[in-house]
Structures are given as structure tokens and as C-alpha cells.
N, C-alpha and C positions, 0 to 999 in steps of 0.2 A: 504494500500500500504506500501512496504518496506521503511523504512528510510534508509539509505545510504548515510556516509560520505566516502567518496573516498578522500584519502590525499598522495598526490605525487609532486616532484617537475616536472613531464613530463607533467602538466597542466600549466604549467608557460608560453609554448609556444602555441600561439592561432592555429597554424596549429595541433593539435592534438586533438583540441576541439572537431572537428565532431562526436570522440566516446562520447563524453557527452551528445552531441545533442540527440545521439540515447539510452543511457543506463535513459537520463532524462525522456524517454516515457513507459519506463517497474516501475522504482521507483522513489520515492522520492528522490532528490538527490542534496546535496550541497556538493563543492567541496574545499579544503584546497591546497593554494596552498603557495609557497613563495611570497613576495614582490616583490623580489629583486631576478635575477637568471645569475649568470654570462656564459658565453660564456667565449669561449679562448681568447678575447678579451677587450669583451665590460663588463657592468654591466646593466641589461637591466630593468628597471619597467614595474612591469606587472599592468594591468588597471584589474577591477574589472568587472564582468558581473553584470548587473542589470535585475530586472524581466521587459524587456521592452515586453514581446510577442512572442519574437523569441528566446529566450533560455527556455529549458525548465529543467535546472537548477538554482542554485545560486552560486555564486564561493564568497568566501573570501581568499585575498591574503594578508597573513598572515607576519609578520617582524619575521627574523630567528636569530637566533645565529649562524653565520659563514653559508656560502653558497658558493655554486660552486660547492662539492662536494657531489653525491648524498647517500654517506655512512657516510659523515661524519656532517650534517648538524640537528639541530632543530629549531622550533617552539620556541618561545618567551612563556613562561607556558599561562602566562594571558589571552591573547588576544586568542589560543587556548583553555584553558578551558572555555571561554563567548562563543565558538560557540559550543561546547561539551553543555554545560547547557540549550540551550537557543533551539538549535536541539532537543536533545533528539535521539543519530541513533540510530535503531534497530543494524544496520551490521557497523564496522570501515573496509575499506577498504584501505590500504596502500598498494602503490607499489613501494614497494622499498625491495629489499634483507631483509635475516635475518640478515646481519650483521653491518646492520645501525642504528645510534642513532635515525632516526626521527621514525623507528618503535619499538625502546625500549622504547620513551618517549609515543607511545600510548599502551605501552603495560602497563608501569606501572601506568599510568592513565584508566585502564579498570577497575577496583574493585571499584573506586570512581562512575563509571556510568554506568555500568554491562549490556554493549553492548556486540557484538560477536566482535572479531576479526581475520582477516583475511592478509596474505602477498602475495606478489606476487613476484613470483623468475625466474629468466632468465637466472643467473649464471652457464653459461658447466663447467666451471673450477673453480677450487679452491682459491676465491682470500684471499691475507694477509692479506686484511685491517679488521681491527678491533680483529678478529679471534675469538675463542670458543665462548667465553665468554659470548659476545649478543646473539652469534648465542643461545645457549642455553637455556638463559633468553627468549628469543623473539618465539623459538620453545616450551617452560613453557606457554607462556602467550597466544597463539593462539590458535583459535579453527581452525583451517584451513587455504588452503592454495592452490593457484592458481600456475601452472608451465607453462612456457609458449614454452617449447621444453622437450624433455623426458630425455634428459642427466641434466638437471636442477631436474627434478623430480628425478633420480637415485642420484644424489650427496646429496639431499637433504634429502633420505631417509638412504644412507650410513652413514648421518652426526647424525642419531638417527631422524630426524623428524619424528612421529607415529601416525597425525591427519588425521581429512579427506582430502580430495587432490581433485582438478582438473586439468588432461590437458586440457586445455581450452586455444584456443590464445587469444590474450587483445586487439588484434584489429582486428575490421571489416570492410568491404569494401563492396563500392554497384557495380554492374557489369557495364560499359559504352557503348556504342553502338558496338555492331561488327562491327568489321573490317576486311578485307581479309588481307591472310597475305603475303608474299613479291609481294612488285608491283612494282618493277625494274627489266629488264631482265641483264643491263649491270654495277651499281652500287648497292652499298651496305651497308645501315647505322648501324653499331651500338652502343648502345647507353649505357653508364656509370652514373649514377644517386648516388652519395655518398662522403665522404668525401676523399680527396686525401693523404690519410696518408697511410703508408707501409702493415700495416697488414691488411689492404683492396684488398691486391695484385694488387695494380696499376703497377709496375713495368713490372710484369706476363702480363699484358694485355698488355702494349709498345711495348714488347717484341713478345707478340703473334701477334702482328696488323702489325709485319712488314714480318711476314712468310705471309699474305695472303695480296696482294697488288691489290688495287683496292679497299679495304673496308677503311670507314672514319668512324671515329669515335667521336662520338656526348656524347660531357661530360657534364654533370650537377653537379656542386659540387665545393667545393675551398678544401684547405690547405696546408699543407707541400711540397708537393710535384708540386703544382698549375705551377709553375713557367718551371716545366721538362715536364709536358702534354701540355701547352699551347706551347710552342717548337718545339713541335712533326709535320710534315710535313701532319701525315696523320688525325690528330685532331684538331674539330672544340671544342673550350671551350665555353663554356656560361657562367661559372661561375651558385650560386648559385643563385636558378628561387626557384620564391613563388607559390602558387599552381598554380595559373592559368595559367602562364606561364609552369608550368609542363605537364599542360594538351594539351599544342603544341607539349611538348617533346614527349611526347608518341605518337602523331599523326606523327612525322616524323620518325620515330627507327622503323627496322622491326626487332632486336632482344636486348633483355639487356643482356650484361655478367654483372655475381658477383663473381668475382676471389678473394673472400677472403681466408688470411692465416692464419692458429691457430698459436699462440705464448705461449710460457708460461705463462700466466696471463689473456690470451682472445680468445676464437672461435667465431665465427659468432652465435648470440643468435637467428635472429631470418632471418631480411633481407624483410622490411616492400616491398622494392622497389620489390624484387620479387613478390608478391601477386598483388600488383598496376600494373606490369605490366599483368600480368596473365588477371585482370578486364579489362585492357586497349586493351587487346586481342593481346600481344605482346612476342611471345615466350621468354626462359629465357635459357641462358649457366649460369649455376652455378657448383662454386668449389665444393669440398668435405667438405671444413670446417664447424664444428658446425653444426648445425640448416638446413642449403641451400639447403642436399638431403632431411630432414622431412619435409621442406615446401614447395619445389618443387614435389617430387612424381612423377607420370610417367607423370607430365605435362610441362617438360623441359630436357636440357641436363644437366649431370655431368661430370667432369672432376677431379681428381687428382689434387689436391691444388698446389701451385706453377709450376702444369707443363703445361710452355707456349704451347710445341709443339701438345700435346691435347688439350690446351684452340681454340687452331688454324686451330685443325682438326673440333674443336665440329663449331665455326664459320663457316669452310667452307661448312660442310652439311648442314648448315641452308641455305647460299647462294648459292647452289646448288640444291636442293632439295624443289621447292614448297611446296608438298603434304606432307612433313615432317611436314613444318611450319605449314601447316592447319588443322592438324593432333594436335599439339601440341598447337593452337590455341584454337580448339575446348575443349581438354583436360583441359586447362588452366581456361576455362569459368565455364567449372561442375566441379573444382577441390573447384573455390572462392564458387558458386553458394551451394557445398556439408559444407565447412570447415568453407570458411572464411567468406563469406558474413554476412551484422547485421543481416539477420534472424535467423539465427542459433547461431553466437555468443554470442548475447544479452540475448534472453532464455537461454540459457547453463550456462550466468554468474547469471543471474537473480536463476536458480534452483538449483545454488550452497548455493547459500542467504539464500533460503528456506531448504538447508538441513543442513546447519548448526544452524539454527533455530528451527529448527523441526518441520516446518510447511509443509503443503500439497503442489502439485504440483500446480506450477502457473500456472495463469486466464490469462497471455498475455497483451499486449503491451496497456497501456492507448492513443487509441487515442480520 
């Protein structure tokens, strides 16, 4: 079986574990994660998985030099070279950009342990931090490289990267029960799942919700903005809900909008909450920005980024139009069931492994 150290700091939050639970039954797999992960707020300790039975990983959570930042952040050498030595991976699997120090520091520690390594990149646009410099060291030291939208793969081939490649997305999901889709003849939920900050196009959607009256709108998410949506006559806030509380949210929403805006420095990478609701059998209005028409496909509406009066047209047809929803529902289920689901995912990452290895096609899932 493959060895596989996976090193990220998006393992630091335990809602994101369920990919490990699934990638821990194709390989071997211990994960790197920080200690210590700040939030806009807090600074949060992360607890350590143990072999009790039910992971079928190891995680070490590792003490950083400077953290918060995921471009700007490393690993303490020590205590990451004891689990480099003591491991032994076949594959280093980092996901973090090229232009971050915590994948310079495993690239220049590859020739002391003559694993493969691998990055994973999200980035549509061009950002400042760090610039060439890594990026180029870090496109030297890899053998490959995972992209998790195709404008990430075009910038990253523009910028000279010349290895092997996968679009592969980095997360899976399993289908949840069907559900029919609008079951009110005279109201109409829809539903916002994300952080409330500007270039999410919160404002666009306020804006859009007051062109169709009659529709409430059901938010899940906090921040800058918290304070102008809980306000709002026609929305219910919940504030930020842990999974299982999410999975009420999706049973009462018969549509999600994701009205995000590109900016100079950020598009929408990828838009986990679209796929989740697609599983959850919940049509999706998505902007134009970034990633949202490549991971929606013909399994939801698009709209023209910042423009409300379309965000508001695409709303009304879903509230108008049954056999759209169920139409779009259906669509939604073979879009996860083709793309996104772990069956597909986890093979796909798992035979990335092997061809950067140069080993044959994988045997499948250790159950």
C-alpha cells in the first residue's frame, strides 16, 4: 500500500476530516497538520487523532513558526523531520499553493528522504504574496501537481509549471437521500451557507431578495457584514451551524444562491457549499465568478456576477417552475454521483500517486 503524508493546514479543522476518513481506506496515511490555527478571531488547539478504531488515519499536529497565514506559515524542522524519518512516505502530499513557505520547506527536505512530491493549487488569480521566487523553487522540487479548477491549472502552466498534472477536485461527497424538490405552493426558502464578507456578493443577494417578495431567506454563516443581513426584514440568520445542524439547513432550503464577486486578488476557487447542496438534492443559483459555472455545469442556474436583477430573475424561475427544480435536482445527483462523489474522487487521487511513482494501476479501496 501507498505511504502518504498529506500536510496542510485545512486538516487543522475537524469538519474537513471526512476526506481522510475516506483517502485513509485506499492508503496509508498520516497527516501533518499545525498545532495551533488561528481564525479571524480566536487561536484554536487542535487535538491529535489516535489509532482508536474509527480513524483510519494518524494525524500529528505539529508546532509552527508563525501561523494564521496559509502562505506564509512553517513547521518547526525537528519535530517534522521525526515524522519524515520515523514514516518513511512513498508520496508528500501538500496542499497549499506554490507560493508558500510550508511547501518550500518540504521541498527542500525531499533529497534528504527521496519521496515524490506533490502541491495542490486553487489559485484563478494571480496573488503577491511571496511571488517568483518559491513559486519557482517549489515548481524545481515537485514531481507533480493536483489543480483543483482549470483556471488554477492555466495560471499555473502560464507561470512555467511543466510536470505531471491532475484536475482532480480535493473533495468528495456521498449522495443523501432524495428529496423532491419545491414543496410550497405559496412561500419560498432560500438558502445562503458562507461567510458574510463583500466579495461573496452578499450585498447582490439583499438587493436581489427585495425584487422578489414573498421569498425569505435562510442564512448560515457570520462576519462583516452579519450585523446588515440579520437586519434584513426578509432574513432569517442562524449564524454559523456545525455539521449537523447543516444537515437541517439543507432539509429546509428548496434553492442555495452563491453570488460571488471576483476582485483583484480573489474568484471563487471552488464553492464546496454548491456540491453539498447538489448531494443534498437542493438546486443551486450560482454567479459567474471563478470556479461556480465549472462546478455547477448544467446542474444549476448562472447568473452574471454582481447583477442582482438576474440573481432575481434566476430565483424567480426556480419559484415558479416545479419541473425546473426537479429537473435540476435530478441533474444535481448524476453531476456528485459522475464528479464528485468518494468513489470517483479517491481512485483518481489515489492513481495520481501511482503515476507519479511509476507504478501500475491501483487494486482499490482496503476495506
Amino acid at each position: 500500500m501507498i505511504k502518504v503524508l498529506l500536510v496542510s493546514n485545512m486538516y487543522s479543522y475537524p469538519g474537513n476530516w471526512d476526506k481522510l476518513d475516506e483517502l485513509g481506506r485506499y492508503v496509508e496515511l498520516q497527516v501533518v497538520t499545525p498545532a495551533r490555527w488561528a481564525t479571524t478571531k480566536e487561536l484554536h488547539p487542535v487535538a491529535a487523532v489516535h489509532q482508536d478504531g474509527e480513524r483510519s488515519w494518524i494525524h500529528h499536529p505539529l508546532p509552527t513558526i508563525t501561523q494564521g497565514n496559509p502562505f506564509r506559515y512553517v513547521y518547526r524542522p525537528l519535530p517534522l523531520i521525526r515524522v519524515l524519518r520515523s514514516f518513511r512516505p512513498d508520496v508528500v502530499h501538500v496542499e497549499q499553493e506554490p507560493e508558500s513557505l510550508s511547501l518550500l520547506q518540504l521541498s527542500l527536505l525531499k533529497p534528504w528522504f527521496g519521496y515524490r512530491l506533490l502541491f495542490v493549487a486553487w489559485e484563478n488569480v494571480n496573488p503577491l504574496r511571496l511571488g517568483w521566487a518559491l513559486r519557482r523553487l517549489n515548481f524545481a522540487f515537485a514531481d507533480g501537481a493536483i489543480f483543483g479548477n482549470r483556471a488554477a491549472l492555466a495560471r499555473c502552466l502560464h507561470l512555467g509549471f511543466d510536470r505531471t498534472f491532475a484536475l482532480t477536485p480535493q473533495y468528495g461527497f456521498a449522495l443523501r437521500g432524495r428529496r423532491p424538490g419545491r414543496r410550497r405552493a405559496d412561500d419560498f426558502l432560500l438558502g445562503y451557507a458562507g461567510r458574510l464578507v463583500p466579495e461573496k456578493g452578499v450585498r447582490t443577494l439583499l438587493e436581489a431578495l427585495r425584487l422578489v417578495p414573498g421569498v425569505e431567506l435562510v442564512v448560515a454563516g457570520d462576519g462583516p457584514l452579519g450585523n446588515q443581513v440579520r437586519h434584513d426584514p426578509q432574513v432569517r440568520w442562524l449564524g454559523n451551524l456545525d455539521r449537523t445542524a447543516m444537515a437541517e439547513f439543507w432539509e429546509q432550503i428548496d434553492a442555495l444562491a452563491v453570488p460571488s464577486l471576483t476582485t483583484r486578488r480573489w474568484a471563487e476557487q471552488f464553492g464546496r457549499v454548491i456540491v453539498e447542496a447538489m448531494a443534498n438534492g437542493v438546486p443551486v443559483i450560482g454567479s459567474s465568478s471563478g470556479a461556480i459555472p465549472e462546478v455547477i455545469g448544467d446542474a444549476g442556474l448562472v447568473f452574471p456576477e454582481g447583477d442582482a436583477v438576474r440573481l432575481a430573475e434566476a430565483i424567480q424561475r426556480l419559484r415558479s417552475d416545479g419541473s425546473l427544480c426537479e429537473l435540476l435536482i435530478a441533474r444535481g445527483f448524476d453531476r456528485v454521483k459522475r464528479v464528485y462523489h468518494y468513489d470517483v474522487v479517491m481512485p483518481e487521487t489515489v492513481e495520481f500517486y501511482r503515476k507519479i511513482l511509476g507504478r501500475q494501476a491501483a487494486t482499490g479501496r482496503d476495506d
